[in-house]
LOSEDREN-243498 format. One line per field, with one value per residue: residue in one letter; residue number from 1; z, y, x of N, C-alpha, C in turn. Coordinates in nm, 3 decimals. Layout:
BEGIN
residu: [A:...]
num: [NUM:...]
n.Z: [Z:...]
n.Y: [Y:...]
n.X: [X:...]
ca.Z: [Z:...]
ca.Y: [Y:...]
ca.X: [X:...]
c.Z: [Z:...]
c.Y: [Y:...]
c.X: [X:...]
This chain:
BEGIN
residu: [X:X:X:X:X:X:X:X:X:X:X:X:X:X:X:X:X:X:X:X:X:X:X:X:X:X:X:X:X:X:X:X:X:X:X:X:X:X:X:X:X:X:X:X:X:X:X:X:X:X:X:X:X:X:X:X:X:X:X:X:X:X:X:X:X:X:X:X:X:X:X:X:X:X:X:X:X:X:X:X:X:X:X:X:X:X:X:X:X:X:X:X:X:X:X:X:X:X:X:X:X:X:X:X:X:X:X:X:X:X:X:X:X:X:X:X:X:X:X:X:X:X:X:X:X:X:X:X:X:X:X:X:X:X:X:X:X:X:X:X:X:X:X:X:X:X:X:X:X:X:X:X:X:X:X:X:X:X:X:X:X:X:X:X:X:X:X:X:X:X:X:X:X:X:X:X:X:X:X:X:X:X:X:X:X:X:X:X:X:X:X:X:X:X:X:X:X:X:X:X:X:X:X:X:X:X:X:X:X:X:X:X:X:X:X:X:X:X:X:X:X:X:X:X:X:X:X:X:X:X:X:X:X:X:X:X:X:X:X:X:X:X:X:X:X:X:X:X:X:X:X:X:X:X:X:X:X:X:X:X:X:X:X:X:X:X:X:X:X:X:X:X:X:X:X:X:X]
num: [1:2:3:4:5:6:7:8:9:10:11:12:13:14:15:16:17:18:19:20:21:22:23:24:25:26:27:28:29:30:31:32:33:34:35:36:37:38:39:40:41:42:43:44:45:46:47:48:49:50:51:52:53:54:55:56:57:58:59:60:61:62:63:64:65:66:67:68:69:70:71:72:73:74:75:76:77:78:79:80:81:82:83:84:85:86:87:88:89:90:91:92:93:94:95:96:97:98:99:100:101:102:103:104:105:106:107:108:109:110:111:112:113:114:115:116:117:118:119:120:121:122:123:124:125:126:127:128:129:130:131:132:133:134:135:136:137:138:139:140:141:142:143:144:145:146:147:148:149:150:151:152:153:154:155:156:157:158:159:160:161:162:163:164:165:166:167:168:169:170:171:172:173:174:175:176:177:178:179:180:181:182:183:184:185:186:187:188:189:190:191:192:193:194:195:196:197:198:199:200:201:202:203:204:205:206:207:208:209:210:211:212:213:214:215:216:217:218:219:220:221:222:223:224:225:226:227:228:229:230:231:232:233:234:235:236:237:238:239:240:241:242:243:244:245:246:247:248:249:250:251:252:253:254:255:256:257:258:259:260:261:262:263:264:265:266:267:268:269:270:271:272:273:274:275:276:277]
n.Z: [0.000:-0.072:0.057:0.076:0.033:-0.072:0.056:-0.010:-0.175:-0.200:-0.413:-0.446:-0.661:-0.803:-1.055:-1.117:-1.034:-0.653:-0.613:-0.805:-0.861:-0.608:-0.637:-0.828:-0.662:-0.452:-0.628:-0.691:-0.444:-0.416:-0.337:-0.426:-0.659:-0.625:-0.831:-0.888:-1.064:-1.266:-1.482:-1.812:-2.012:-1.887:-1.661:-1.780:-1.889:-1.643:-1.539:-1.728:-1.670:-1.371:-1.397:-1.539:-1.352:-1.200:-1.295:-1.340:-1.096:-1.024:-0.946:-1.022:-1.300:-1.300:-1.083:-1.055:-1.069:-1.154:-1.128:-1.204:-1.107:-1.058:-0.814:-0.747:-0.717:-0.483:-0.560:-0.774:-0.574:-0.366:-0.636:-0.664:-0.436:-0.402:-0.632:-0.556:-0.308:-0.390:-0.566:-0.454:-0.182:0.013:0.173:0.277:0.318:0.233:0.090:0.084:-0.155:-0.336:-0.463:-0.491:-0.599:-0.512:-0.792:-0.976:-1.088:-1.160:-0.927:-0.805:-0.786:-0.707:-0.629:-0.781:-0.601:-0.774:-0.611:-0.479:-0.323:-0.165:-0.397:-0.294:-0.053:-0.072:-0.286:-0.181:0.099:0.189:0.033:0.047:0.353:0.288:0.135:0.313:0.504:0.389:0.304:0.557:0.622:0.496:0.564:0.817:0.835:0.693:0.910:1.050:0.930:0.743:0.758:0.535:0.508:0.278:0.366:0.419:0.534:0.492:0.612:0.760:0.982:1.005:0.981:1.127:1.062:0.796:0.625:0.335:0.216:0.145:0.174:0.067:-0.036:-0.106:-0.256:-0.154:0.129:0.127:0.068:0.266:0.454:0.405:0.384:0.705:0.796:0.676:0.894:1.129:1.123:1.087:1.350:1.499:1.387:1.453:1.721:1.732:1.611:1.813:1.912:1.714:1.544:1.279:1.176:1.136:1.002:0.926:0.693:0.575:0.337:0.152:0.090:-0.157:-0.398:-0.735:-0.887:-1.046:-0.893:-0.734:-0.788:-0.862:-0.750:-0.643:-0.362:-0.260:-0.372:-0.546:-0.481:-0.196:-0.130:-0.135:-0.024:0.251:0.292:0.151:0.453:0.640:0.572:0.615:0.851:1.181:1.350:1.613:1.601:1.414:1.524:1.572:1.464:1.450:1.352:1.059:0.949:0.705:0.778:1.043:1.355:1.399:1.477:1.450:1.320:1.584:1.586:1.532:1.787:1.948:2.072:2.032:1.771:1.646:1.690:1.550:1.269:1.293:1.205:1.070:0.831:0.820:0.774:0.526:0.372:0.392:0.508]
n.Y: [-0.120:0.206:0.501:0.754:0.632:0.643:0.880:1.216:1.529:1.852:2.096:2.396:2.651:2.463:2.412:2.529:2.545:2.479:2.350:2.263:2.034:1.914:1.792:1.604:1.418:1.377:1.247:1.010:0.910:0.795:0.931:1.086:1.354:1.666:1.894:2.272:2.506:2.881:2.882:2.741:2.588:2.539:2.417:2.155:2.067:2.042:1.814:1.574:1.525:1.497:1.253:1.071:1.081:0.930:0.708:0.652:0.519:0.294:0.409:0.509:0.673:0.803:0.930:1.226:1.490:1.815:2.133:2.488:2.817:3.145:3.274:3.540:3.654:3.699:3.585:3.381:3.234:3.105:2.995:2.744:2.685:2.524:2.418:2.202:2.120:1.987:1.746:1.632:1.371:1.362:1.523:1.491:1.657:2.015:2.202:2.536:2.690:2.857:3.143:3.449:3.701:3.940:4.093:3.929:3.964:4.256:4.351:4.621:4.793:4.918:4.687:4.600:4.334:4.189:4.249:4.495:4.484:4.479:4.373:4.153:4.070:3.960:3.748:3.608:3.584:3.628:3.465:3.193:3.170:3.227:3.011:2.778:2.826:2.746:2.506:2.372:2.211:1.970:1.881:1.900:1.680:1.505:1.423:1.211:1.500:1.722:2.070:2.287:2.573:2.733:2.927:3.159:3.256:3.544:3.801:4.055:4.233:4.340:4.666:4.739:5.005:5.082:4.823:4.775:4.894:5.177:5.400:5.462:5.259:4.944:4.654:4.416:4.459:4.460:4.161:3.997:4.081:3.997:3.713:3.684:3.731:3.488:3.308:3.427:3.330:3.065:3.012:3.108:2.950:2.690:2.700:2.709:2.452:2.274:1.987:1.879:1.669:1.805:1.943:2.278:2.393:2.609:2.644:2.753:2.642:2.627:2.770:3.051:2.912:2.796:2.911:3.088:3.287:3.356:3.614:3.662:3.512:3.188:2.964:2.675:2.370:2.263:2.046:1.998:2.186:2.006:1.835:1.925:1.971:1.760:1.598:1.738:1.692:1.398:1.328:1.148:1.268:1.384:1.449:1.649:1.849:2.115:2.460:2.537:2.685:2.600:2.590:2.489:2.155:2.185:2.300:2.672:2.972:3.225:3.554:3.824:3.946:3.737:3.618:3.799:3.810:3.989:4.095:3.862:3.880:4.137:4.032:3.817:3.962:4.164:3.992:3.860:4.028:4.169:3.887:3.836:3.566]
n.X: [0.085:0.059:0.182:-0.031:-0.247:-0.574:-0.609:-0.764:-0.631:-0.618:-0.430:-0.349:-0.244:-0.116:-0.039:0.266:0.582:0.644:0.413:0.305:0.516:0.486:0.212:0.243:0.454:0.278:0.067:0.209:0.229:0.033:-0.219:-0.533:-0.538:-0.625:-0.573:-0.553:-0.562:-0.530:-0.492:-0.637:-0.484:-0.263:-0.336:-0.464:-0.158:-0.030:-0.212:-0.160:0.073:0.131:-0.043:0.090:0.337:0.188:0.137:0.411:0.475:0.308:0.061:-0.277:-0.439:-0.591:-0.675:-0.607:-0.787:-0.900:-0.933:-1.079:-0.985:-1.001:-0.820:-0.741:-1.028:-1.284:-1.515:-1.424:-1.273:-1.494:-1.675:-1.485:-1.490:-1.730:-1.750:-1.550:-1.699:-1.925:-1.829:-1.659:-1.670:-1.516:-1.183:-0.881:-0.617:-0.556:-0.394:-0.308:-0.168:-0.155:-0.042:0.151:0.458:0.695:0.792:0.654:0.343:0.431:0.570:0.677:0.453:0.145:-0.143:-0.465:-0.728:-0.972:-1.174:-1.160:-0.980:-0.567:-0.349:-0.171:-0.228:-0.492:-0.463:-0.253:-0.328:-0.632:-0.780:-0.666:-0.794:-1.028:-1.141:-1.070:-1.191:-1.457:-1.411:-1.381:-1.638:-1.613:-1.357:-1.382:-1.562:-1.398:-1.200:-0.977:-0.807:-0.575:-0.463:-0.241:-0.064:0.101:0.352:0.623:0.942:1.033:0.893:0.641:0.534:0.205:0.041:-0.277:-0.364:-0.347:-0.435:-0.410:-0.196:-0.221:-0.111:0.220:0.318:0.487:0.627:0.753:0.653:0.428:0.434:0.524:0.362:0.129:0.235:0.253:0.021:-0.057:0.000:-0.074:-0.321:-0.365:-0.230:-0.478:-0.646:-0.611:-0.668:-0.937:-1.023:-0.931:-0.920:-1.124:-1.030:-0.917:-0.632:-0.377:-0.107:0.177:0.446:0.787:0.870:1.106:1.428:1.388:1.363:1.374:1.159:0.878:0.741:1.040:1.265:1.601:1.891:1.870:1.853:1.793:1.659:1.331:1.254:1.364:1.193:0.898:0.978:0.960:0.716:0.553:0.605:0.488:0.233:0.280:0.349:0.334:0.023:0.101:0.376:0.321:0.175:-0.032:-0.138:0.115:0.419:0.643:1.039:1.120:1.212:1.178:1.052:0.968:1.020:0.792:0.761:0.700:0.464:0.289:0.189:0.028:-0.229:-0.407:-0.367:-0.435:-0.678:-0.821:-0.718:-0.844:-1.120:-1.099:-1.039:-1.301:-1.491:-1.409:-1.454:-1.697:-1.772]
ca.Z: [0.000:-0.115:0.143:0.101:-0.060:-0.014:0.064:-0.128:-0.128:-0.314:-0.375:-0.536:-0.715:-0.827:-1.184:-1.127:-0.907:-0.579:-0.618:-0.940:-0.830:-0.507:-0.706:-0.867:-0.558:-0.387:-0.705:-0.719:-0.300:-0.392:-0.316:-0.540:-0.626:-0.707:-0.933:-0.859:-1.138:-1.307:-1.657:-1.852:-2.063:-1.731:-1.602:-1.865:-1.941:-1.507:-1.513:-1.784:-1.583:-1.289:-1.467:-1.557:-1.258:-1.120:-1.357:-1.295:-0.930:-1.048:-0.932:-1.169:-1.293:-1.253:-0.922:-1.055:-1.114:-1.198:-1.050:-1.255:-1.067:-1.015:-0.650:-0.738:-0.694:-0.392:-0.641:-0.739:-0.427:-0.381:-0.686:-0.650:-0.323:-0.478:-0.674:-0.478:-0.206:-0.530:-0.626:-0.396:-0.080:0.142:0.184:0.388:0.323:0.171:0.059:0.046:-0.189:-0.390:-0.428:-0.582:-0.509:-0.511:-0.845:-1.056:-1.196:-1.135:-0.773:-0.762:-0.836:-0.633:-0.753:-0.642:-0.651:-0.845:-0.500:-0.459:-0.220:-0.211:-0.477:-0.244:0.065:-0.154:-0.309:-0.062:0.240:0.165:-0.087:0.143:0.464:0.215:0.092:0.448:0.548:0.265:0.291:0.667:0.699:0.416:0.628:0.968:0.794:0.661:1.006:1.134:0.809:0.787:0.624:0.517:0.451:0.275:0.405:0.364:0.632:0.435:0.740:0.803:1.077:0.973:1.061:1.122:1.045:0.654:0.589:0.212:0.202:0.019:0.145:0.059:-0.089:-0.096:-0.278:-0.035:0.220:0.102:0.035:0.427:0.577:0.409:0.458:0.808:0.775:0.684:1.032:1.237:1.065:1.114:1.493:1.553:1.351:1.533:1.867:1.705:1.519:1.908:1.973:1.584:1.389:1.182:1.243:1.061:1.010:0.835:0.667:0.523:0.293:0.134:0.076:-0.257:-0.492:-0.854:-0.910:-1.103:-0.804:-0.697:-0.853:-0.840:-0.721:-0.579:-0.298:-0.264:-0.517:-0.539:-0.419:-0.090:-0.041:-0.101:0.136:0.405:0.287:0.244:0.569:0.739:0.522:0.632:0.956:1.274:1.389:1.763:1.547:1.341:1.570:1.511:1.544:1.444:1.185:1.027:0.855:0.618:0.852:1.178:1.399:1.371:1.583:1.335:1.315:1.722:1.590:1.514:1.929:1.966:2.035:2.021:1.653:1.573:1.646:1.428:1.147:1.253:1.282:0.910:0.734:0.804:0.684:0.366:0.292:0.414:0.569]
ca.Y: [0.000:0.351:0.580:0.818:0.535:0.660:1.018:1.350:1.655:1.988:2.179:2.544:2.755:2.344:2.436:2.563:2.542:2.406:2.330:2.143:1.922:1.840:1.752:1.496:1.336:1.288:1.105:0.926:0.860:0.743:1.056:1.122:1.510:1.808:1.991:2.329:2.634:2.945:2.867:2.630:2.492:2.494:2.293:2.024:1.984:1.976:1.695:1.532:1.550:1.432:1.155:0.992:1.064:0.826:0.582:0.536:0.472:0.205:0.462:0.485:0.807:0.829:0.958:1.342:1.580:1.893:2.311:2.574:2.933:3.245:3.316:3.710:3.683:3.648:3.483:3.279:3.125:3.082:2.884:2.657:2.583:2.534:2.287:2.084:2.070:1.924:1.687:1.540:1.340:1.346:1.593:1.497:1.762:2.122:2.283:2.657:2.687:2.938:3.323:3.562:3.728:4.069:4.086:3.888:4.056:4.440:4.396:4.752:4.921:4.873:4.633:4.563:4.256:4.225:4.305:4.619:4.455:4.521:4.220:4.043:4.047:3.915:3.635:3.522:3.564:3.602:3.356:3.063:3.209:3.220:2.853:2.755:2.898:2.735:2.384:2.313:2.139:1.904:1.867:1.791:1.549:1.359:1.415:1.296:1.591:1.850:2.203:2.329:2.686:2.757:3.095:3.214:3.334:3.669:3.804:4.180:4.293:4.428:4.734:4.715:5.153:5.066:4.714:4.783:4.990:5.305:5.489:5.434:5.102:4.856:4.542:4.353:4.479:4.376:3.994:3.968:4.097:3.880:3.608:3.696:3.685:3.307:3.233:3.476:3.292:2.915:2.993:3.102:2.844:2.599:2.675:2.695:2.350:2.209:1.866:1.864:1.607:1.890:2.020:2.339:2.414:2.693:2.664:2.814:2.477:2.624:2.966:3.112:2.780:2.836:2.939:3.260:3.424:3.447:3.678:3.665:3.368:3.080:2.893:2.580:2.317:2.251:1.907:2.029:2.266:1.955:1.683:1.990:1.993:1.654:1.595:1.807:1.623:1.289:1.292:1.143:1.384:1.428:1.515:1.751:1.929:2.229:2.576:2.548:2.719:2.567:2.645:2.386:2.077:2.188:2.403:2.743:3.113:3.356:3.745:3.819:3.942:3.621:3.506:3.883:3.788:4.116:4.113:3.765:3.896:4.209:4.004:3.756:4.024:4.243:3.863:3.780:4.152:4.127:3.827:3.795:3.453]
ca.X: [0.000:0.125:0.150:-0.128:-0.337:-0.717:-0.604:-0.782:-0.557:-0.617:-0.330:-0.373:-0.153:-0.069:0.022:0.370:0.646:0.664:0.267:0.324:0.621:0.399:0.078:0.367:0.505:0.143:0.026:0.325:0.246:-0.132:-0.278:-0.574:-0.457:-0.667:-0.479:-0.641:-0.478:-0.587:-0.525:-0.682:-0.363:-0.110:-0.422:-0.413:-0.057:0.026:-0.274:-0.108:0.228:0.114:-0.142:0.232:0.415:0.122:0.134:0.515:0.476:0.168:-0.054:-0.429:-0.396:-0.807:-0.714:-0.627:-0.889:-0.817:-1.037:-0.987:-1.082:-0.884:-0.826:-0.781:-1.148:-1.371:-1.621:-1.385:-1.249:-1.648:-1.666:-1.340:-1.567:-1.861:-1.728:-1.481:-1.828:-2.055:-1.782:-1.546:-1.703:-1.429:-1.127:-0.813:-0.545:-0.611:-0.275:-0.293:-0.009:-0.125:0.032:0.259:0.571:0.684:0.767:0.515:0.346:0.427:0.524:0.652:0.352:0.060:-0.193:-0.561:-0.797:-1.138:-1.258:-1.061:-0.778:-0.455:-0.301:-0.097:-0.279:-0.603:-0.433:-0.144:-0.406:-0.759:-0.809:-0.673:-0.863:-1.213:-1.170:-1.027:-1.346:-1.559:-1.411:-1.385:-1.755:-1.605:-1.259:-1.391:-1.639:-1.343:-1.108:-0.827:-0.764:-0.460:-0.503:-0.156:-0.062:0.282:0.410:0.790:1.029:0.947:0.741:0.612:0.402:0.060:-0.019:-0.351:-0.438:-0.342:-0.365:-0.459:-0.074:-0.272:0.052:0.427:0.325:0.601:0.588:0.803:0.651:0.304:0.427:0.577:0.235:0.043:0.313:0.270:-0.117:-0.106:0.050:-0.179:-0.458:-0.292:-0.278:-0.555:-0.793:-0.579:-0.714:-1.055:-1.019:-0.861:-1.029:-1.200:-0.968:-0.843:-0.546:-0.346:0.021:0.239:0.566:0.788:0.929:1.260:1.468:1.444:1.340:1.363:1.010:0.823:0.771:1.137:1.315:1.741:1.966:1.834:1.921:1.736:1.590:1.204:1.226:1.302:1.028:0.844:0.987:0.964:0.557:0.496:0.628:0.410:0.141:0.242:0.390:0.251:-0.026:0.141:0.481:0.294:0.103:-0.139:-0.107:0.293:0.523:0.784:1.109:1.189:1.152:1.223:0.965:1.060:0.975:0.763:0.728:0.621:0.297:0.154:0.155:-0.042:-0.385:-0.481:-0.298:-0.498:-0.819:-0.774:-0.710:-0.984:-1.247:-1.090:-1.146:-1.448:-1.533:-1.331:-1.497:-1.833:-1.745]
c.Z: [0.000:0.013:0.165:0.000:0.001:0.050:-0.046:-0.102:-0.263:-0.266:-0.464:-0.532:-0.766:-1.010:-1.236:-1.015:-0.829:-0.595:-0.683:-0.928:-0.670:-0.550:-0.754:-0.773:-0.442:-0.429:-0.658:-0.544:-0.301:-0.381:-0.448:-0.532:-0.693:-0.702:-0.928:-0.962:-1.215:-1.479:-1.708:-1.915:-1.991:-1.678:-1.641:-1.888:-1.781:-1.506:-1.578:-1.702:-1.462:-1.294:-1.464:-1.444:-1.183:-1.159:-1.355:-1.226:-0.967:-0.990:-1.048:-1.129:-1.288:-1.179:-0.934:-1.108:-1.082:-1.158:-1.103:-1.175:-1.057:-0.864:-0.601:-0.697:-0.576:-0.460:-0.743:-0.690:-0.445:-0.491:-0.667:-0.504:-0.333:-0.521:-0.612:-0.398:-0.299:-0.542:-0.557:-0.246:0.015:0.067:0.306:0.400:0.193:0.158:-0.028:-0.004:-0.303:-0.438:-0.549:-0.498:-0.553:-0.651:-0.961:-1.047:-1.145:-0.987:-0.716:-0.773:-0.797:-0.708:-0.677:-0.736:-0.734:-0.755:-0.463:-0.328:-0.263:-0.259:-0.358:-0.159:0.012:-0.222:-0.265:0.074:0.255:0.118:-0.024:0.233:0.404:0.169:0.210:0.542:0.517:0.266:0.416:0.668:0.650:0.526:0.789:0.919:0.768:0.776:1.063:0.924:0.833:0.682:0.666:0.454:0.411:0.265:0.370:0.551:0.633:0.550:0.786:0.925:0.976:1.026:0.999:1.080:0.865:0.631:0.392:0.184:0.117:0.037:0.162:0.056:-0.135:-0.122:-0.198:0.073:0.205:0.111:0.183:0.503:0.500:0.456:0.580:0.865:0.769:0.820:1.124:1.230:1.098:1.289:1.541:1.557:1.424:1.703:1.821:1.673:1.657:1.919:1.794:1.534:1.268:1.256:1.115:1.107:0.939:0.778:0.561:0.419:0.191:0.081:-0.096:-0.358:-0.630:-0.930:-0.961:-1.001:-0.705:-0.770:-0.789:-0.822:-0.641:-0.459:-0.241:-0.372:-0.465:-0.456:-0.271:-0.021:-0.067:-0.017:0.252:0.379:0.277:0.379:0.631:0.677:0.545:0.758:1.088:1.340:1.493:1.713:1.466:1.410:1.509:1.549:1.504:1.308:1.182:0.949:0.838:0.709:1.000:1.213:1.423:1.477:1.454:1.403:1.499:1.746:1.542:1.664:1.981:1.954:2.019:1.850:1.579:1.577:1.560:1.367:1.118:1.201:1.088:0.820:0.703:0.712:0.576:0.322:0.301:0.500:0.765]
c.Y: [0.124:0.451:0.649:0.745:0.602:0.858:1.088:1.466:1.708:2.023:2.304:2.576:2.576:2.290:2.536:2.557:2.432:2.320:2.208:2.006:1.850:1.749:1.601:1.369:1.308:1.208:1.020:0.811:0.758:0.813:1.070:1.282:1.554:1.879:2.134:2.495:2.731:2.920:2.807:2.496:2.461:2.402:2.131:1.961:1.963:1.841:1.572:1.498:1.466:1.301:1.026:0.981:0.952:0.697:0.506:0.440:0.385:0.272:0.452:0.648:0.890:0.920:1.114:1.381:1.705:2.047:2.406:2.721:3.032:3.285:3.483:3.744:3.626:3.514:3.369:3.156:3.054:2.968:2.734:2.550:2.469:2.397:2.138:2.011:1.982:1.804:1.577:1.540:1.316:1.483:1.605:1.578:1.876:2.180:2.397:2.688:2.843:3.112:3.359:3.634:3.854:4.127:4.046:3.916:4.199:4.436:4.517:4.802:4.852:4.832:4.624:4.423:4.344:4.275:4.434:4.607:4.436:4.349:4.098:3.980:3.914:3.738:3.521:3.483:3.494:3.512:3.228:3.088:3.200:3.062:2.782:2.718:2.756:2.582:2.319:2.249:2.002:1.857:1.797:1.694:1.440:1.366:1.262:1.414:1.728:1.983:2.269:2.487:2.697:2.911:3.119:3.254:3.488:3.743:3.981:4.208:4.384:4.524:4.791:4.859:5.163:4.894:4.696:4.874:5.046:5.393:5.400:5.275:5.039:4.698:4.421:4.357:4.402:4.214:3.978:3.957:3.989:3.739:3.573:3.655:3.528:3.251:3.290:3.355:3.112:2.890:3.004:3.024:2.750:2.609:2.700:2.578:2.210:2.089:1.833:1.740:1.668:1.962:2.115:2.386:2.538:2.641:2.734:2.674:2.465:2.767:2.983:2.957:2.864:2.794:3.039:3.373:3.441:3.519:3.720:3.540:3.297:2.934:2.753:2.519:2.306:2.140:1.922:2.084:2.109:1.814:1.837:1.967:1.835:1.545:1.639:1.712:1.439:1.239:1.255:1.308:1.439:1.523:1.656:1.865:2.039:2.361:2.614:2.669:2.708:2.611:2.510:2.271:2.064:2.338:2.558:2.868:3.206:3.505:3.723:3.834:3.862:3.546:3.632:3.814:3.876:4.122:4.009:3.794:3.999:4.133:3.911:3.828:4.089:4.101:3.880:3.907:4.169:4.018:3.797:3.643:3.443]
c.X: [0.088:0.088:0.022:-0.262:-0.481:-0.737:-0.670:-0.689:-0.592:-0.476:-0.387:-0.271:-0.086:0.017:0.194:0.487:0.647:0.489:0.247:0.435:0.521:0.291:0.187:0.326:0.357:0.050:0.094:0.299:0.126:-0.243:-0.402:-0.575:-0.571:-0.614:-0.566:-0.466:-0.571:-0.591:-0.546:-0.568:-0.294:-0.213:-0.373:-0.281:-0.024:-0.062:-0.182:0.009:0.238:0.064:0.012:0.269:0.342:0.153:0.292:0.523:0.400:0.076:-0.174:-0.425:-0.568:-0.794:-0.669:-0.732:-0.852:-0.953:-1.003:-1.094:-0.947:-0.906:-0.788:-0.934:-1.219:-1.449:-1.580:-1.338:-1.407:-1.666:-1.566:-1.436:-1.693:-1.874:-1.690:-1.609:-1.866:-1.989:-1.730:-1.606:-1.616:-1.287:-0.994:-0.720:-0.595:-0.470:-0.276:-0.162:0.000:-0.072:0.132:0.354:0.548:0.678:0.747:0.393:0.362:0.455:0.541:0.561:0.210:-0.088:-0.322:-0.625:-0.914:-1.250:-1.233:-0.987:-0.691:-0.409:-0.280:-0.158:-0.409:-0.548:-0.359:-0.245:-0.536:-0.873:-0.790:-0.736:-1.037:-1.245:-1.126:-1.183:-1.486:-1.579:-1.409:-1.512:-1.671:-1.455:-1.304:-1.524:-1.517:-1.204:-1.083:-0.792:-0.641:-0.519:-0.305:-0.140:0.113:0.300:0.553:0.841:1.013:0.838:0.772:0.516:0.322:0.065:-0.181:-0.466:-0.444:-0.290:-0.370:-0.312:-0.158:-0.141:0.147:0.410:0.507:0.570:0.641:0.740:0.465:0.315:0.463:0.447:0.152:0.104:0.283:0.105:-0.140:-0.075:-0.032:-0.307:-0.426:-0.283:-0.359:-0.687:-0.748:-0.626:-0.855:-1.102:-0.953:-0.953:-1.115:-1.129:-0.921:-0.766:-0.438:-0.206:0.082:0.377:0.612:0.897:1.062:1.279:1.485:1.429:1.319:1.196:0.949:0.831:0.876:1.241:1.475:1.761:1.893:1.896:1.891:1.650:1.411:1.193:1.268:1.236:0.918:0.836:0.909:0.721:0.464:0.524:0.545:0.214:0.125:0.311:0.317:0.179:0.048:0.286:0.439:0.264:0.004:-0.096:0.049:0.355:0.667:0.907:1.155:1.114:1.171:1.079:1.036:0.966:0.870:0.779:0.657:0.457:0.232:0.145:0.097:-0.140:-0.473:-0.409:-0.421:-0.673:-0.843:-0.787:-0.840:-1.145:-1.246:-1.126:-1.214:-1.549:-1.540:-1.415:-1.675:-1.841:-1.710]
């Protein structure tokens, strides 16, 4: 039996990168993968990609299926949910993988969603926190279940008087706070999610991987941002824990303002605002 024999995992942002080499190695594990990308052709040819990588391993490549939504959009997250709910009767890992860096596309120059939020925040944050949201009934139905968020080391404090940077925007500085956002948001569903059978992690799963959204030299390959991720995806629960954030595969300290609980409710409270959820 293949490791994650009987497992479902979404991954998003799964059509490039670390996303796309994961989608891989969790066929390859048994995993039946949803391939979850914005563009229709990066859809098909990662299915394709992965479809093989299954069929090396003797996986049945049946077991991808493939979500196409843009997560710039509220009403897309919403759909992506929509669907997965309609479709897929169980749900054991959720891998928020998807995002952008500083700059892809335009990160100098301040960008907004279809909602009118600021780019980064909207697609690095919002977008996993709205399908987070959207798919938990479906998650603690199919518990013991993990929800994974991949964050960076990259880490800004929010400040919570302009979280939309309207002044002295900074595209760096935008990708950190939201960065920093996935871990506020990872601790605090974790003491919401305490005793459920779902449990939620952060990491940050390698420095600088040769991927679109890093831009200069590279200091780690892809394949270990995804041992450090499916590690956290297949390690004894008690080893995994909830609530954590990792660097690479070791538990690691974040930004101070994600152990603010006066910081985590802020962000819980602007969410639920932002999204209606």
């Amino acid at each position: 039996m293949a490791l994650l024999d009987g497992k479902v995992v979404l991954v998003t942002g799964a059509t490039d990168g670390l996303g796309r080499a994961l989608a891989a190695d969790l066929a390859r594990s048994g995993a039946t993968v949803l391939v979850h990308g914005r563009d229709a052709g990066r859809i098909a040819d990662t299915v394709q990609e992965v479809r093989a990588a299954a069929a090396q391993a003797g996986q049945p490549g049946d077991q991808v299926r493939s979500y196409q939504a843009d997560l710039a959009s509220l009403a897309g997250v919403r759909a992506l949910a929509d669907a997965v709910l309609a479709a897929e009767p169980r749900l054991d890992v959720l891998v928020n993988n998807a995002g952008i860096g500083t700059d892809v596309p335009g990160g100098g120059v301040r960008q907004e969603s279809a909602d009118g939020y600021e780019l980064r925040f909207a697609v690095n944050y919002l977008a996993g926190y709205a399908l987070t949201r959207l798919l938990l009934p479906l998650l603690r139905k199919s518990a013991p279940s993990r929800i994974i968020n991949v964050s960076s080391l990259g880490q800004q404090a929010i400040d919570f008087r302009d979280v939309m940077l309207t002044q002295d925007y900074d595209g760096m500085r935008a990708y950190r706070q939201s960065k920093l956002a996935q871990i506020l948001f990872t601790i605090d569903l974790a003491a919401e999610l305490d005793l459920t059978g779902v449990t939620v992690n952060a990491l940050h799963p390698a420095t600088f991987m040769p991927t679109k959204i890093v831009a200069g030299p590279t200091a780690s390959t892809i394949a270990q941002g995804v041992e450090a991720t499916m590690r956290l995806i297949t390690a004894p629960a008690a080893e995994a824990g909830s609530g954590r954030f990792f660097n690479s595969l070791e538990k690691a300290r974040a930004n101070e303002q994600a152990y603010d609980p006066d910081a985590r409710r802020q962000l819980r409270e602007l969410s639920a605002k932002l999204t209606g959820l």
